[in-house]
N, C-alpha and C positions, 0 to 999 in steps of 0.2 A: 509508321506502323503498318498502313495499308499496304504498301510496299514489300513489306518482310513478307508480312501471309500469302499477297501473290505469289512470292521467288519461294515459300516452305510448300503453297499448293502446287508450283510448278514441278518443285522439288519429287515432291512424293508421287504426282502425277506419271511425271518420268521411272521415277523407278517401280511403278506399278507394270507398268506398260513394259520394262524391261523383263523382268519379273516372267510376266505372262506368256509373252513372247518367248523366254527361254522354257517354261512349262511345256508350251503346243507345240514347237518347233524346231526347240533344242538348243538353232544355234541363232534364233533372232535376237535375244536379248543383248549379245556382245554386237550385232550389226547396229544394231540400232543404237549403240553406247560410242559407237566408231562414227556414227555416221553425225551423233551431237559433235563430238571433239572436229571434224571435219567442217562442219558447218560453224563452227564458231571461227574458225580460222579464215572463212571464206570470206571476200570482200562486201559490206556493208552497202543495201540499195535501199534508196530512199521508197520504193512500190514496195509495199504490203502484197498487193498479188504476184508483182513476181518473186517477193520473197519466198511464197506458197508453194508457186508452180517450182520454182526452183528445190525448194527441200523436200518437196514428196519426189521430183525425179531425180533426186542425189540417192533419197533410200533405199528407192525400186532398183535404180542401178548397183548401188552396192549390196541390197538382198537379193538380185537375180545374179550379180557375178559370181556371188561368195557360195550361194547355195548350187547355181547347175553349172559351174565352171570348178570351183576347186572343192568345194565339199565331196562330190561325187569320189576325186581323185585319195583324198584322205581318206575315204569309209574305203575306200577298194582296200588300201594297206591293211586297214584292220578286217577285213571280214566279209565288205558287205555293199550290197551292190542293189542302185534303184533298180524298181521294175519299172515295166515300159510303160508311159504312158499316150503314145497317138498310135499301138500297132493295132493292127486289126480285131486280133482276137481277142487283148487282154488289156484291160485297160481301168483307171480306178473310175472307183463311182460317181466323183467331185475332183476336181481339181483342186479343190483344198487341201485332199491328203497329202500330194505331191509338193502345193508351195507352204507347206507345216512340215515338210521332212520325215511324212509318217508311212514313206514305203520303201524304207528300205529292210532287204532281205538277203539272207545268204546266199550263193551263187547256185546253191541245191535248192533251194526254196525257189529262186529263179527259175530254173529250168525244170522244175515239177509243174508248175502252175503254167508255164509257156507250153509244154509236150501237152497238159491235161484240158489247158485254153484250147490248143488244135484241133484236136482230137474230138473234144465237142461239138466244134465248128466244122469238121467234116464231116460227123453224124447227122449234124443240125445246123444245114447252112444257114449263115446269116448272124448264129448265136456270137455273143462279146460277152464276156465274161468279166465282171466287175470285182476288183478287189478294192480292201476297205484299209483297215489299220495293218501296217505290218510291225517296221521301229524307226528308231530315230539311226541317224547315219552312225555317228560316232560315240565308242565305247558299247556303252550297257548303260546306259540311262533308264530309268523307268518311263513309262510312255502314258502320262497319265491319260485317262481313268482306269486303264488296264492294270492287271496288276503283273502280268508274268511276260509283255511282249516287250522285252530288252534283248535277247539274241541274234535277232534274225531270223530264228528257227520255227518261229512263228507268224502264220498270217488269220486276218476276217475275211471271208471272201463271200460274196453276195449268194442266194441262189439264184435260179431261174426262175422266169417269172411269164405268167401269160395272161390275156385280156380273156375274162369269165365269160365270157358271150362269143368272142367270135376267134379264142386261140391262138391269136395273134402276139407275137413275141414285146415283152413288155421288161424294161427293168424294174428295181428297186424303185418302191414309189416313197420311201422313205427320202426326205432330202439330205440327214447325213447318215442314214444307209442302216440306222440300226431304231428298233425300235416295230417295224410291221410285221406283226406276229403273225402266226400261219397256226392259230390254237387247235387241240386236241379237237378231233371229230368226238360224236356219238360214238361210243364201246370204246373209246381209245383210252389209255391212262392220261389222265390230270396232271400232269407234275403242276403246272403252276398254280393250281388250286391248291396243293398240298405245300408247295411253298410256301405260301403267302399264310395258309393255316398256321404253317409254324412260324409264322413273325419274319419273317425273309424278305422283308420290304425291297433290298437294293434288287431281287428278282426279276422284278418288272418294272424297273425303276428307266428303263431305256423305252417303253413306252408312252414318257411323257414328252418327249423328243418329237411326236407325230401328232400332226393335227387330226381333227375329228374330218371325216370322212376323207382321208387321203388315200388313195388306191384302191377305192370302193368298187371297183371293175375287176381290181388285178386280182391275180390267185399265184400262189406256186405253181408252177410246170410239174407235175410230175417225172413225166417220161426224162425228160433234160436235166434235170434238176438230181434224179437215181442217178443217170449216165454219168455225168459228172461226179458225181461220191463214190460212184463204184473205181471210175477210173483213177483215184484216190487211189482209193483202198486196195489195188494191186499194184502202188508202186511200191517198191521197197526203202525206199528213201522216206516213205509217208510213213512215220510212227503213229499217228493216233489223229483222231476227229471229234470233235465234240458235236454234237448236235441233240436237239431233247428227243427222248424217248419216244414217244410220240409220231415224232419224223421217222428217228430211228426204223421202227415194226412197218410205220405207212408205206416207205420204200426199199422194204425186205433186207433190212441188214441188221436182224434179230439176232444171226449167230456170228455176226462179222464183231471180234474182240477190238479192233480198232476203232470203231465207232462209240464212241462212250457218251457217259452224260455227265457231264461239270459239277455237278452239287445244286443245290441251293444256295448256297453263299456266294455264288455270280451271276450276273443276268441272266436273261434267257437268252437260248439258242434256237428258237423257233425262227428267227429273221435273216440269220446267218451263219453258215461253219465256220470252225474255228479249225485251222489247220496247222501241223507240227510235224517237222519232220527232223531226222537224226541228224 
């Protein structure tokens, strides 16, 4: 009997873990379903440790083949193409995003975000410009917790960010990039006050993501942070911006129609843009 429960908790363990894996990543849950069938077929060693060493470097290898060798090759057919991750300019926030499969974009989304990377970086040398969630390689899968970045045609991209004392260029001090707000000043509108009034808990729900005193130095950039949304907002490929109100007035794009504000019924945009293009 003790025996069964082990092999039902092994059981459910595994398909947990499958599960999950296809949730964040898309396509780990079938590596890792390949990589059991594999490893049962392998030859039987009496080490326990090198049973170990051996199946973490059988999965690493079949989840690095499978994701930056031929995944990349199948999302191109459909659509959609990673962004870069070691170039200068533009690069994600964590390396997580990249081994979860959550940057890929269409080849216009590509090249908006590479031109608009530059471009920054030759106003403001030195700057690197972090993107966050974009989508999952293949098909139109939802990309959980998001609710609408399945196309490609959607990415998060960090602002800018600088040390409160001495102006020195600073990223996200968020560690998975969402959640360090940049709240309405004195005279500014409120929105997340007026969210949360009206029962809108998921609002601010990405600020529990951040520990208590994390970026206690850093501030938005202003200067880099406008530069950057303005040169957005005159490409023609960029259909729209989310960011909160607040931001919106602070860096004068009061009468720019592209720049919008999401609702209440999704988080907040004071930590990072939300970009779309056609």
């Amino acid at each position: 009997m003790r025996k069964f429960f082990l092999l039902l908790l092994k059981f459910f363990g595994w398909g947990f873990l499958t599960i999950l894996l296809t949730v964040l990543s898309q396509t780990g849950g079938i590596i890792l379903l390949l990589f059991l069938v594999i490893r049962y077929f392998l030859p039987k060693t009496q080490s326990r440790p090198l049973r170990v060493i051996r199946s973490w470097a059988l999965f690493f290898l079949l989840y690095g083949g499978i994701n930056f060798l031929l995944v990349p090759k199948i999302a191109e057919r459909g659509g959609k193409v990673p962004l870069p991750v070691f170039s200068e300019h533009l690069q994600p926030h964590r390396l997580g995003f990249v081994l979860l499969n959550r940057h890929y974009v269409t080849p216009r989304m590509r090249e908006v975000m590479l031109e608009t990377a530059e471009a920054v970086a030759r106003k403001f040398p030195g700057t690197v410009t972090y993107y966050l969630d974009g989508s999952h390689p293949l098909g139109e899968p939802r990309l959980y917790p998001h609710l609408k970045h399945k196309s490609g045609r959607k990415l998060d991209v960090c602002f800018h960010y600088q040390d409160k004392n001495s102006g020195e260029k600073q990223r996200n001090p968020a560690l998975f990039g969402y959640g360090y707000f940049a709240p309405p000043l004195p005279g500014e509108r409120d929105l997340p006050a007026e969210c949360a009034a009206a029962g809108r808990w998921i609002y601010g729900l990405t600020g529990k993501l951040v520990w208590e005193n994390t970026g206690k130095n850093t501030e938005i950039d202003p200067e880099r942070t406008a530069y950057f949304l303005r040169n957005l907002t005159e490409k023609k490929a960029v259909r729209r911006l989310f960011i909160e109100p607040h931001l919106k007035d602070r860096f004068g794009f009061s009468g720019n129609k592209k720049v919008r504000f999401h609702g209440c019924w999704a988080v907040r945009h004071d930590d990072h843009v939300h970009l779309e293009v056609n």
